[in-house]
Legacy VTK file of the C-alpha trace (Angstrom):
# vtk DataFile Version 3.0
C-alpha trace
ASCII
DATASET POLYDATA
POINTS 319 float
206.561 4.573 75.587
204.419 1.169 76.705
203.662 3.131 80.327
203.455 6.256 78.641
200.458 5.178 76.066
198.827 2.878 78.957
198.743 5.782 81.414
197.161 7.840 78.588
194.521 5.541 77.627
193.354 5.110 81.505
193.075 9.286 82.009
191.180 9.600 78.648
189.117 6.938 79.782
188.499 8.626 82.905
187.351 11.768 81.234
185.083 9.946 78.653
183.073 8.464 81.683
182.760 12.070 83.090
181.758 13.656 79.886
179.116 10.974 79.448
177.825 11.322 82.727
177.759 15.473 82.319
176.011 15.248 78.966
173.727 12.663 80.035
172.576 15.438 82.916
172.782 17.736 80.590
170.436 16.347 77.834
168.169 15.370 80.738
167.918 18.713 82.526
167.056 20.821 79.581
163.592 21.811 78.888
160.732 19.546 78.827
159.945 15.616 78.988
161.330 13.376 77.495
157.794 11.269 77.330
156.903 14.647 75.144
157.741 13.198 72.263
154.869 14.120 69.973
152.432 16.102 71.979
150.594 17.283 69.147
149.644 13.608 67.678
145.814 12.873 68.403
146.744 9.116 68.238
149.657 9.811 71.207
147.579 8.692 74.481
148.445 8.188 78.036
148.535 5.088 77.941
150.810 4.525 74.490
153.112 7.771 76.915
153.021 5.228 79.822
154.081 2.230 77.880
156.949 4.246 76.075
158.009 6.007 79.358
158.352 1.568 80.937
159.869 0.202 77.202
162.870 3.043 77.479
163.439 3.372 81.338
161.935 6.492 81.708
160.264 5.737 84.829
163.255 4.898 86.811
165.869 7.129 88.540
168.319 8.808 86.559
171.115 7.129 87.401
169.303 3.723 86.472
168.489 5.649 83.236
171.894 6.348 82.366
172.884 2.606 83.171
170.293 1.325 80.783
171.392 3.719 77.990
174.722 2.744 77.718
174.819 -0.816 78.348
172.405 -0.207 75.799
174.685 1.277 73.416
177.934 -0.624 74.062
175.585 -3.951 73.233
174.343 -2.317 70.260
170.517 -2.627 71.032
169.428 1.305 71.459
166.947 2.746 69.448
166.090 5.702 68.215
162.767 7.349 69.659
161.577 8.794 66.112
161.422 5.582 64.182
162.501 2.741 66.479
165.575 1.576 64.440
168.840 1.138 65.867
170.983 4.333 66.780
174.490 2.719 65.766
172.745 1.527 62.030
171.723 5.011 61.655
174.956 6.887 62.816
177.049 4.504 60.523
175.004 5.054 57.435
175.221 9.205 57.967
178.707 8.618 58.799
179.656 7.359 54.879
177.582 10.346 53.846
179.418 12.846 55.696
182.836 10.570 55.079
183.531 11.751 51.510
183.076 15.585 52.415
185.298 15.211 55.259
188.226 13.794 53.203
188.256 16.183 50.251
187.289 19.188 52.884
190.446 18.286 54.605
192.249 17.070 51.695
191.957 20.763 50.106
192.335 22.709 53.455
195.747 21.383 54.263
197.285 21.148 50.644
196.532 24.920 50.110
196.702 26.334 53.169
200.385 25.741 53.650
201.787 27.004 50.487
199.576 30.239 50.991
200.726 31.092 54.305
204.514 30.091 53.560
204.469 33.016 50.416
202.465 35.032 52.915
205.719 35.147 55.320
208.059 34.814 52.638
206.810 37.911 50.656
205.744 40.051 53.820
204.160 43.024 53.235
204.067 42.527 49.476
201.365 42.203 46.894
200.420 38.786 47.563
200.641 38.798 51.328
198.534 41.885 51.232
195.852 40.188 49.003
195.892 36.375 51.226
195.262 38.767 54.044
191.907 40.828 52.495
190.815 37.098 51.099
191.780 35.193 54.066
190.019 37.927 56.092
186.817 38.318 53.570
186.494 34.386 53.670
186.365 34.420 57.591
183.690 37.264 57.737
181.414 35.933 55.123
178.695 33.916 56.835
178.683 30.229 55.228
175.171 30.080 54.445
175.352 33.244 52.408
178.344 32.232 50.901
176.699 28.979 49.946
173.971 30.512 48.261
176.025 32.670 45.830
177.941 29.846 44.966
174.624 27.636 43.998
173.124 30.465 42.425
176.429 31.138 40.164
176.902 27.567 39.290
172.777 26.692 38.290
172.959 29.879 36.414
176.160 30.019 34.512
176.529 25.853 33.872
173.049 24.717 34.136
173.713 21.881 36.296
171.999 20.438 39.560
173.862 20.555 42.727
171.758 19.480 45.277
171.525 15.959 46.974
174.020 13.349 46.527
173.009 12.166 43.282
171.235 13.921 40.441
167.117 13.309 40.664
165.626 11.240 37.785
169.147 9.927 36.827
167.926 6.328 36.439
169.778 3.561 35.202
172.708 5.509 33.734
176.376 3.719 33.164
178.194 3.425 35.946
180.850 5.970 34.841
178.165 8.165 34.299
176.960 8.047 38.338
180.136 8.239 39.315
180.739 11.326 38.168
177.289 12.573 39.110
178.502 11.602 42.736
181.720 13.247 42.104
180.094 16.630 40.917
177.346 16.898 43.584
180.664 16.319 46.150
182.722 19.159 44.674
180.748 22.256 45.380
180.128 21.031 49.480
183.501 19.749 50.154
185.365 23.150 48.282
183.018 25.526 50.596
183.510 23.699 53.608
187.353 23.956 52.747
187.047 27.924 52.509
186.878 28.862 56.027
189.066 26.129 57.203
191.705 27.136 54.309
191.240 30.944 55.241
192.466 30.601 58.900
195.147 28.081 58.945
197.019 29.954 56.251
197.183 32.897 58.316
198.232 30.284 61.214
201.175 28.823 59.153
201.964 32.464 58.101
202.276 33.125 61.610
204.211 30.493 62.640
206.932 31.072 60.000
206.934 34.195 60.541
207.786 33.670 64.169
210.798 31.014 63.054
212.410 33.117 60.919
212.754 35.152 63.742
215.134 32.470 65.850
218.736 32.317 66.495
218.927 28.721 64.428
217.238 30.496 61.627
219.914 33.612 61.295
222.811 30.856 62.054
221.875 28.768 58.861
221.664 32.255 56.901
224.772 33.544 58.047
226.986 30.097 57.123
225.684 30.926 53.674
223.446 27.695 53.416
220.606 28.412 50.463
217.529 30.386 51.582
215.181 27.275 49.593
217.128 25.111 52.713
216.888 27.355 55.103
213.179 28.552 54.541
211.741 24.476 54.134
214.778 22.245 56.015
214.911 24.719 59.020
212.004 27.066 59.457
208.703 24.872 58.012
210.187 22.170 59.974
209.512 23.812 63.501
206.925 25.465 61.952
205.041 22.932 61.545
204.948 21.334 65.433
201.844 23.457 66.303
199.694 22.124 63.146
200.523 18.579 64.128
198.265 18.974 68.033
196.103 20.745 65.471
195.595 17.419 62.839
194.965 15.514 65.936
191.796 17.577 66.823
190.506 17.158 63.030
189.286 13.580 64.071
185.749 14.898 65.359
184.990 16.389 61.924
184.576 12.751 61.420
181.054 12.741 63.222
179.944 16.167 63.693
180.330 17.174 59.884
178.979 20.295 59.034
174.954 21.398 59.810
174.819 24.399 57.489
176.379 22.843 54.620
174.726 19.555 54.586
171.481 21.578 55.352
171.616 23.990 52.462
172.488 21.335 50.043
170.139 18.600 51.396
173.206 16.275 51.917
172.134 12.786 54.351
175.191 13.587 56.702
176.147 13.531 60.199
175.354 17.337 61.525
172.038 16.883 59.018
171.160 14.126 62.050
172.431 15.424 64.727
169.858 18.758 63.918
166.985 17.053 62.982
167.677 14.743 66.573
167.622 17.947 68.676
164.396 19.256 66.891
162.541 15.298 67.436
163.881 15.239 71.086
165.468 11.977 70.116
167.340 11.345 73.241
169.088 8.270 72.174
170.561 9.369 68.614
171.997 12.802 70.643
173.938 11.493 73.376
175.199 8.755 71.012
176.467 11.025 68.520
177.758 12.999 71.778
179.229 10.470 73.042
181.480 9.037 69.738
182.188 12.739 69.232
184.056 12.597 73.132
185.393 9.595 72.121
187.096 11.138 68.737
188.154 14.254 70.577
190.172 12.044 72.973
191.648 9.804 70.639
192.690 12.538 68.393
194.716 14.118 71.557
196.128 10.619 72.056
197.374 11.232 68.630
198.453 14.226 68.521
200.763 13.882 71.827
202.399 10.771 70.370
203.377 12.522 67.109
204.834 15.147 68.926
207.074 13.153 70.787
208.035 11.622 67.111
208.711 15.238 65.489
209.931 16.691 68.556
212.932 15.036 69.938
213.371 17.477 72.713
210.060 15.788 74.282
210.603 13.019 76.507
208.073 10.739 78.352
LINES 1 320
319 0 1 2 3 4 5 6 7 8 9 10 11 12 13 14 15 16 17 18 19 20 21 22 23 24 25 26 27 28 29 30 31 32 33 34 35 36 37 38 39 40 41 42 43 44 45 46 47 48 49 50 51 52 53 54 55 56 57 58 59 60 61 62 63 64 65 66 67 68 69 70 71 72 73 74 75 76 77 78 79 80 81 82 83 84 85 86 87 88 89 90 91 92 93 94 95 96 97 98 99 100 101 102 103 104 105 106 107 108 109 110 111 112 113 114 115 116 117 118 119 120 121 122 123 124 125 126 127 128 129 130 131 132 133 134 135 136 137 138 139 140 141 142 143 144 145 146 147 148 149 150 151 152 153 154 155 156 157 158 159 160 161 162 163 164 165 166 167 168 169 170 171 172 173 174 175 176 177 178 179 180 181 182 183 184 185 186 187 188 189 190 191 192 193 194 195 196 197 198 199 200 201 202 203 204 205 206 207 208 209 210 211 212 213 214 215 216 217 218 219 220 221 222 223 224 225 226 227 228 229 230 231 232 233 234 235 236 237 238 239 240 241 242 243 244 245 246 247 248 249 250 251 252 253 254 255 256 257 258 259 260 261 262 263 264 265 266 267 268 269 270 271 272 273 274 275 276 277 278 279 280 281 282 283 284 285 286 287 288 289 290 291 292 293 294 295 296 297 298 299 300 301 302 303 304 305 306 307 308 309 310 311 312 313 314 315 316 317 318
């Protein structure tokens, strides 16, 4: 196990230097300067561009530049472009923003999408499994942004209540139980349509994946000794049903950072994707490859997860 996890850790950090290095290239080959960061600012004059392009490196090779950056970043001192505070400050503060969504997004994805695919495949080809499907299906199709609209519109107009922001505007110095559930209500209607999609395709997944148990020898065995279907269906099946979902819960870590652009956009929520956007429109060099970068880093550990619960569920896995 000790050689297995070492080995791990020295590929993944192997790969993490080559992503960095191919999205550092990346960032810096696209389209335009990086010295262009507000062309259009009267007050922005060659010599304030030539004193930025010496204070951030800019007019060294790239390879220095990419030195600089992330000693930079692993010391804690870069800076973002637009407004000269530090990156890591920044990231961290979006980061509790987006936090909350995250957990009750994937709070309500996984606690309902399981039950509604395991009916699905239970009931095949009945009433319900027919209606998951159309739903599952309708939810998938719908564009987000459009969905998210309907849903504001129904909610101001039937109950009269705010539901952009974080916080109600103008609440003031209200009791504390009273801003906590002002927090609470603002999260609700983000975190439930972030959960749509995400609950829409992994029940057809676990639907699937039963589905394709039921199917095995072990399965028919278990029926045929007479043991109860409620055993058979959740001790035999949804047990090896549920490998798959467990490389899949691994890859769920880089929600973490990357959050969700259209959501947080549409209801004006200070998250992590809200950045990351309003970064790539600034040009803000520093706060995109760091956001980049802990994304790689997320991606990687969740893998690192993921393989070592496997070889904890599955005992047919060995080192």
């Amino acid at each position: 196990m000790l050689s297995f996890i070492g080995r791990s850790i020295i590929q993944k950090i192997i790969t993490l230097f080559f992503v960095s290095v191919v999205s550092f290239l990346i960032i810096h080959l696209a389209p335009g300067k990086p010295s262009q960061v507000d062309p259009l600012n009267p007050k922005f004059t060659p010599e304030m561009v030539e004193r930025f392009r010496k204070e951030f490196h800019l007019d060294k090779p790239l390879y220095i530049q990419y030195i600089y950056f992330y000693r930079d970043l692993l010391t804690g001192k870069t800076v973002s472009w637009k407004d000269n505070q530090s990156v890591l400050k920044k990231i961290w503060e979006r980061f509790l923003n987006s936090l909350p969504l995250f957990i009750v997004g994937t709070i309500l994805t996984w606690t309902l999408s399981f039950p509604i695919g395991i009916r699905s495949a239970i009931f095949r080809g009945g009433l319900y499994d027919r209606s998951s499907t159309f739903f599952s299906y309708l939810l998938i199709s719908i564009p987000g942004f459009f969905f998210a609209y309907i849903l504001i519109i129904f909610v101001v107009t039937r109950f009269h209540v705010p539901v952009i922001g974080m916080e109600t505007f103008g609440l003031g110095a209200s009791s504390w139980t009273h801003m906590v559930m002002d927090r609470i209500w603002h999260l609700l209607l983000p975190s439930v349509l972030g959960a749509t999609g995400g609950i829409a395709i992994l029940s057809r997944y676990v639907r699937s994946q039963m589905l394709e148990v039921e199917s095995q020898d072990y399965v028919r065995t278990a029926r045929a000794k007479g043991v109860p279907e409620e055993q058979v269906l959740y001790k035999h099946a949804l047990r090896n049903a549920l490998l798959p979902f467990v490389t899949m819960f691994g890859l769920i870590l880089p929600g973490l950072i990357g959050g969700s652009v259209i959501i947080e956009s549409i209801f004006s929520w200070p998250g992590m994707g809200r950045m990351a956007y309003e970064a790539i429109l600034a040009r803000d060099y520093p706060i995109i490859l760091t956001v980049n970068f802990i994304s790689a880093v997320l991606v990687l550990a969740g893998t690192f997860v993921s393989d070592v619960l496997y070889m904890v569920v599955d005992p047919r896995i060995r080192l």
